[in-house]
N, C-alpha and C positions, 0 to 999 in steps of 0.2 A: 676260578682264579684267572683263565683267559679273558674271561668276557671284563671282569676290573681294569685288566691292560690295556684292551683293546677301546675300552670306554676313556681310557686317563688319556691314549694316546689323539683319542678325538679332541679330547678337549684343549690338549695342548693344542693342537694344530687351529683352531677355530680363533688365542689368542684371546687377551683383555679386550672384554665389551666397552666400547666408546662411550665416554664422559662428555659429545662434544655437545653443545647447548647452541641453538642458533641466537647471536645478539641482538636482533634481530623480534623474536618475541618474549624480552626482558623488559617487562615492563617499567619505568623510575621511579622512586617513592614519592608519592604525593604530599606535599610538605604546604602547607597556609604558613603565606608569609606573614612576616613581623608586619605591623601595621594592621590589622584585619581588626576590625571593630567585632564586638561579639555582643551580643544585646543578652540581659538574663534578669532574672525576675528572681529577689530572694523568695528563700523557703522559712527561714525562721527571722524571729525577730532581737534585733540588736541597739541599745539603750546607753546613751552618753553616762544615764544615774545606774543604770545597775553592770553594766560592761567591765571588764576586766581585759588587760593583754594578755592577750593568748589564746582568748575565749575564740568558739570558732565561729565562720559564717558561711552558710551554706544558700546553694541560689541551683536555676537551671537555667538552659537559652531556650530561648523562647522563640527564638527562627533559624533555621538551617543554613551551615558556612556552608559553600560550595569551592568544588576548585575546578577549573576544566569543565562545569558542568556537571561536574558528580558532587554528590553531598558528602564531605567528609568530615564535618561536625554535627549531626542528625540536633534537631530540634528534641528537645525537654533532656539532651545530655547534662548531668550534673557537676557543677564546679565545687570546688571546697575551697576554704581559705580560712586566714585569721584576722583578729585584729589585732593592730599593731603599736595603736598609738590610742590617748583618749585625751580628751579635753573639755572638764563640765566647762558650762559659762559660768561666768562671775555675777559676784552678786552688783554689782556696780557696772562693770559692761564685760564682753568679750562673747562673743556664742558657741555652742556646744560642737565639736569636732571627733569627726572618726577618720581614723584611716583605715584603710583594707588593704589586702593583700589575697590575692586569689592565687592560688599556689596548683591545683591539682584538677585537671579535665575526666569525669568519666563519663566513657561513652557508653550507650545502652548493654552494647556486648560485653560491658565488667573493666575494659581496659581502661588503666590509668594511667596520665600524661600527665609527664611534669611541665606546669606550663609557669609564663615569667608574663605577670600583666599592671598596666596599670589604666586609670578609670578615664574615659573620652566622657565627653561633656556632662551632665548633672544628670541626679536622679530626682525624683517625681516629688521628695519630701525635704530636699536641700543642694545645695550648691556645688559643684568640686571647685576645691582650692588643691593645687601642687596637684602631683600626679596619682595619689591614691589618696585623698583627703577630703570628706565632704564636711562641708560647713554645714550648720542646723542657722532656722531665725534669729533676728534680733531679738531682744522682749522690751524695743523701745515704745512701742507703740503699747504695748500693756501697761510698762511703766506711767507712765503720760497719763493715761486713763485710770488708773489707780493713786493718784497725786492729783487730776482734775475730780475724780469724784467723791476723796473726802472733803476735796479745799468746799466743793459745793453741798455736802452734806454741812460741813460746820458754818459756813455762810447761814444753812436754815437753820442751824441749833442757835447759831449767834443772835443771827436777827430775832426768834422767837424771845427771845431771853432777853436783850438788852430793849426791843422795839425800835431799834434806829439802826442807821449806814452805819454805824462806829460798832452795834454791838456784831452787826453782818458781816464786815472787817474786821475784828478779831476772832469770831467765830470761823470767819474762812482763810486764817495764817493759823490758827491751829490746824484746823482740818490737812491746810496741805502740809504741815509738820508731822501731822501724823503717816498722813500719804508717801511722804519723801524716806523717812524712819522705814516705813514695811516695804518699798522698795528695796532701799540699800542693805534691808533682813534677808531678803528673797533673791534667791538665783535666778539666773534669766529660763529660757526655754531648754531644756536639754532635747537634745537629738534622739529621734525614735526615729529606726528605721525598721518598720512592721514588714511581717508576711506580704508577698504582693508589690514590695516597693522596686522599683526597676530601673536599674543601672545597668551602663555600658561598659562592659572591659576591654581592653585593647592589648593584642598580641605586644608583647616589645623584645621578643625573639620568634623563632619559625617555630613551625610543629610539625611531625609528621605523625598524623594520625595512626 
């Protein structure tokens, strides 16, 4: 029973052990600023004809953010996101359009960052328009060629048939009647954005890894 008093009486005496922290080796959160381009290469593939909103799209970066010198977005980190918007082309003109929306940073260690981005200049298979918006081809250039080569197939059906320039000019105003009909049938190019296809995202808030 002494030896409990004589121990409770030390330790009053000794007083609350210091909480004091030098400020000194505090080190500040390392934060990538808003603006920081981030380069990433999708993982799956995403289709103007078969896409839905809301469907997701998944990618990784493909070179390491640094701040200070230290990497603190490691290269093959994985992003998530959705799509948000869709736009087949028309059969007549307009081209195929996606928007994206990259929502979610994960880095090798498991952690997940909410992140806020939108798309710095084009990717490898189409255009950006607005800030998360890639345009897909025209299909002028196919159009064209599908309307020049029935008008010339019916030019040869005509001419065989009639043996003169009158029967090779009506043969070649049908052809291209035909040709102009299975255009304005046909939709232009839809947007495929395949495995492999490689877009830039752009912070447009901070992060702190």
């Amino acid at each position: 029973m002494i030896g409990w008093l004589v121990l409770a009486a030390l330790l009053q005496q000794q007083g609350p052990k210091s909480l004091y922290v030098d400020p000194d080796k505090i080190q500040p959160p390392v934060v990538v600023p808003a603006g920081t381009v981030i380069p990433i290469v999708l993982t799956n593939s995403v289709s103007t004809k078969t896409a839905h909103d809301g469907d997701g799209v998944y990618g990784k970066t493909t070179f390491p953010v640094t701040v200070d010198n230290k990497i603190v977005i490691p290269e093959g980190s994985f992003v998530r996101g959705k799509i948000s918007e869709i736009h087949r082309p028309g059969k007549v003109k307009g081209k195929g359009e996606l928007t994206l929306n990259f929502q979610t940073l994960i880095l090798p260690s498991g952690i997940n960052i909410p992140i806020y981005t939108s798309l710095s200049g084009s990717s490898s298979t189409g255009e950006r328009k607005g800030e998360a918006t890639i345009e897909g081809d025209s299909s002028k250039g196919d159009d064209a060629k599908t309307v020049g080569q029935t008008t010339v197939e019916g030019a040869g059906v005509g001419g065989i048939a009639g043996r003169s320039a009158k029967g090779a000019g009506i043969g070649g105003a049908a052809g291209a009647a035909v040709g102009t009909a299975a255009v304005l049938l046909t939709r232009g190019k839809d947007l495929v954005l395949g495995p492999g296809t490689t877009l830039q995202i752009v912070l447009d808030r901070p992060v702190e890894p």
